[in-house]
C-alpha positions in Angstrom: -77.4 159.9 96.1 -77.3 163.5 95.6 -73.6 164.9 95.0 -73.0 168.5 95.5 -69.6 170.2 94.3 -68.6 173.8 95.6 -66.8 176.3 95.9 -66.7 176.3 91.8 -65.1 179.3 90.1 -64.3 178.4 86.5 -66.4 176.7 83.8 -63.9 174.3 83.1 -64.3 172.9 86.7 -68.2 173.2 86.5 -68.2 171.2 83.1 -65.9 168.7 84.8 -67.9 167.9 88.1 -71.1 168.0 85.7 -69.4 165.3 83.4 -68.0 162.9 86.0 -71.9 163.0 87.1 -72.3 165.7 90.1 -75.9 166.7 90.3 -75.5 170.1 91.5 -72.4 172.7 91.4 -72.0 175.9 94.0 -70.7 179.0 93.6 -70.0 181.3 96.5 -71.2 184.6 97.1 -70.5 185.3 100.2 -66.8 186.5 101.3 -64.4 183.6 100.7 -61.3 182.7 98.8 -64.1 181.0 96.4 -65.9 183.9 96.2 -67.0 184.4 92.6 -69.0 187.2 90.6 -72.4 187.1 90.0 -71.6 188.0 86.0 -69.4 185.1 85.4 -72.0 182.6 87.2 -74.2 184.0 84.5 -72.1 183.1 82.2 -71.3 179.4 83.6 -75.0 178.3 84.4 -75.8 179.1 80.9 -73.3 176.1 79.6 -74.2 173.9 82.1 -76.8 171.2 81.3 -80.7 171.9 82.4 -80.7 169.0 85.0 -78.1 170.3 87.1 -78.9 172.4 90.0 -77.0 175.5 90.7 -76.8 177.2 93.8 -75.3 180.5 95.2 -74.6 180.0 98.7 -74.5 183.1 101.1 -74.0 184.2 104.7 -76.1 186.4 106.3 -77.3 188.2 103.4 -80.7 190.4 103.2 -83.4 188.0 102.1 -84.0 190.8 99.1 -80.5 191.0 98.3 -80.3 187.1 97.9 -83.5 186.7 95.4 -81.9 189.8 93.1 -78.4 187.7 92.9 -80.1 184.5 92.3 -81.8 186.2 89.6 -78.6 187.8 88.1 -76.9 184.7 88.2 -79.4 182.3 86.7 -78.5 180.0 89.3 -81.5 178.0 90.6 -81.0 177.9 94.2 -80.0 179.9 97.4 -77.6 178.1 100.1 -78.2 180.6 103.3 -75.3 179.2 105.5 -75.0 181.5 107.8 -77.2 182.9 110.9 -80.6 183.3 109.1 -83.8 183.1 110.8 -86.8 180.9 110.1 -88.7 184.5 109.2 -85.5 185.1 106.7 -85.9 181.5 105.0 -89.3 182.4 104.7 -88.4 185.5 102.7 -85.7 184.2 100.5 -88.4 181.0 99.5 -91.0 184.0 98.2 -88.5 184.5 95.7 -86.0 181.4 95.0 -87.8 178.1 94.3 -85.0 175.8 96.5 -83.4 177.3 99.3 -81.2 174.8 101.1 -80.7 175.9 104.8 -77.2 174.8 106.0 -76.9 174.1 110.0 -74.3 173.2 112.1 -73.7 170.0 114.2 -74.8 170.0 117.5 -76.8 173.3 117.6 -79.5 174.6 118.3 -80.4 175.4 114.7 -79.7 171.9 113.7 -82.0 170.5 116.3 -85.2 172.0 114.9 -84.2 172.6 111.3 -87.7 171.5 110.3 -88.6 175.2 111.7 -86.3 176.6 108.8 -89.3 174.4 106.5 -86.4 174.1 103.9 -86.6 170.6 102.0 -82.9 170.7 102.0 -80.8 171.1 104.7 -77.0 171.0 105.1 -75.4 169.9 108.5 -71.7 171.4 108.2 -69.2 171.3 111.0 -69.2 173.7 114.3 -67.0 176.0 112.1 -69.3 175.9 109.1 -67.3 176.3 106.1 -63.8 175.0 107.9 -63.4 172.1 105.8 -63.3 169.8 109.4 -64.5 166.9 110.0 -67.3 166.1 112.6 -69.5 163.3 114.2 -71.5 162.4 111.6 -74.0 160.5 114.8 -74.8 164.3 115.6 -77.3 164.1 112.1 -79.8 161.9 114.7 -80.4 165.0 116.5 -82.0 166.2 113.2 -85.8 166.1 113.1 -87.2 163.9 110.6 -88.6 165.8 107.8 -85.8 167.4 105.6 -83.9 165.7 103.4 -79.9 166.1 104.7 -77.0 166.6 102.8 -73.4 165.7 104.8 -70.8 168.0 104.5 -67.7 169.1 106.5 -64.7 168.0 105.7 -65.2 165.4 103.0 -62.8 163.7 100.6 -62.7 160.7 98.6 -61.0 158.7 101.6 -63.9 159.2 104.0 -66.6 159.9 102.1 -67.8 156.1 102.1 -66.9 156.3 105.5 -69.6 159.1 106.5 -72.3 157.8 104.0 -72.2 154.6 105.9 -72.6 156.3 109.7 -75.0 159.4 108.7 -76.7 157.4 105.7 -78.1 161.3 104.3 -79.8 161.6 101.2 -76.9 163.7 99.8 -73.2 165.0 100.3 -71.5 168.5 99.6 -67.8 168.4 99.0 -65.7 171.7 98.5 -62.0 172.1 99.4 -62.1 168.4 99.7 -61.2 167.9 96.2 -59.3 170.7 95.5 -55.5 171.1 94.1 -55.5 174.7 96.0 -58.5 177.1 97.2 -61.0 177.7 93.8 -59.3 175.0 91.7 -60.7 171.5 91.2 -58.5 168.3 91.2 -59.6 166.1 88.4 -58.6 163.1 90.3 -59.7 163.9 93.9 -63.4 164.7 91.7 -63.4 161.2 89.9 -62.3 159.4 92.7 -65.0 161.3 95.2 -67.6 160.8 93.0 -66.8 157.2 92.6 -67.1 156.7 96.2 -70.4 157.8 96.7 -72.1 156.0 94.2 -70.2 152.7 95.0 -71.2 153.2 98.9 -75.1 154.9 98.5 -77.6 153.4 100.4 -81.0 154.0 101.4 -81.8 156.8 104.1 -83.9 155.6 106.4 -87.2 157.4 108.0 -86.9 160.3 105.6 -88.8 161.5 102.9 -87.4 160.1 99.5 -88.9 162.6 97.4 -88.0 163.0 93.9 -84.1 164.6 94.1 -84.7 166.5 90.9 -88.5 168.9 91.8 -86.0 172.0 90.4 -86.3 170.7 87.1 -90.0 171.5 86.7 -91.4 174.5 84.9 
């Protein structure tokens, strides 16, 4: 199962979720506590090994904007988790190879995230971002098509917990396993990370596809 850690702002806490086996780190650029510059994401991705997929996430950012900081940062994905239009998608994608859409439960935007035609979409809480926990049953209202990645208020107590009721192909933690807002908690990592791979299962009636296309040339 695909693990996603955000909200990093330090190399040492990007070398730490890579080496307790995350498969992607985040780095925000939208306004946040989290928020980090594009020059020191440059400088992170550069350490971090070639498998792991890096992502910028914004919020309503111009789709032009978004490519130039992608390129700037070296990251390898664009997380648009804000109120972005199919059209926009379509825009960032011209420019940025994966482009997760992120969606809230219960919407409208979560109902026909297929229209977004994003491979990867994120279904956050109602107040995306919050760090709250919602009914994971609202991923059924999802249409089949994109792969989904849980998020919302995740920790390593519940984790298991939502992998077993949503069964999504991936999860995104952030505050989750934090010691205080920016700064990873070794422990709270290990022990999340543990969690998932002891509880994965199989997501049924959805695409498997091969969790790791960004690495091709």
């Amino acid at each position: 199962m695909f693990v996603k850690i955000c909200g990093i702002t330090s190399e040492e806490d990007a070398l730490l979720a890579v080496a307790l086996g995350a498969d992607a780190v985040g780095f925000v650029f939208a306004p946040s506590p989290r928020q980090v510059a594009v020059q020191k994401v440059h400088d992170i991705t550069r350490r971090l090994p070639r498998e792991i997929l890096t992502v910028a996430v914004f919020r309503d950012e111009h789709p032009s904007r978004v490519i130039e900081m992608v390129d700037r940062s070296g990251v390898k994905a664009a997380q648009l988790h804000g109120h972005e239009t199919p059209d926009m998608v379509a825009a960032v994608m011209k420019g940025v190879r994966t482009v997760i859409k992120a969606v809230s439960a219960g919407t409208q935007d979560a109902a026909r995230a297929d229209a977004f035609h994003t491979d990867l979409v994120l279904v956050d809480a109602p107040s995306p971002g919050s760090g709250e926990v919602f009914d994971w049953s609202l991923l059924g209202d999802v249409p089949v098509g994109p792969r989904l990645i849980l998020a919302g208020g995740l920790t390593p107590d519940n984790v298991a917990a939502g992998i077993r009721a949503a069964r999504p192909w991936g999860v995104d933690v952030s505050s989750g396993v934090e010691a205080a807002p920016g700064l990873k908690d070794a422990v709270k990592l290990r022990r999340f990370i543990s969690e998932v791979r002891a509880t994965e299962t199989p997501e049924p009636d959805r695409p498997a596809g091969a969790p790791f296309d960004w690495m091709e040339d």
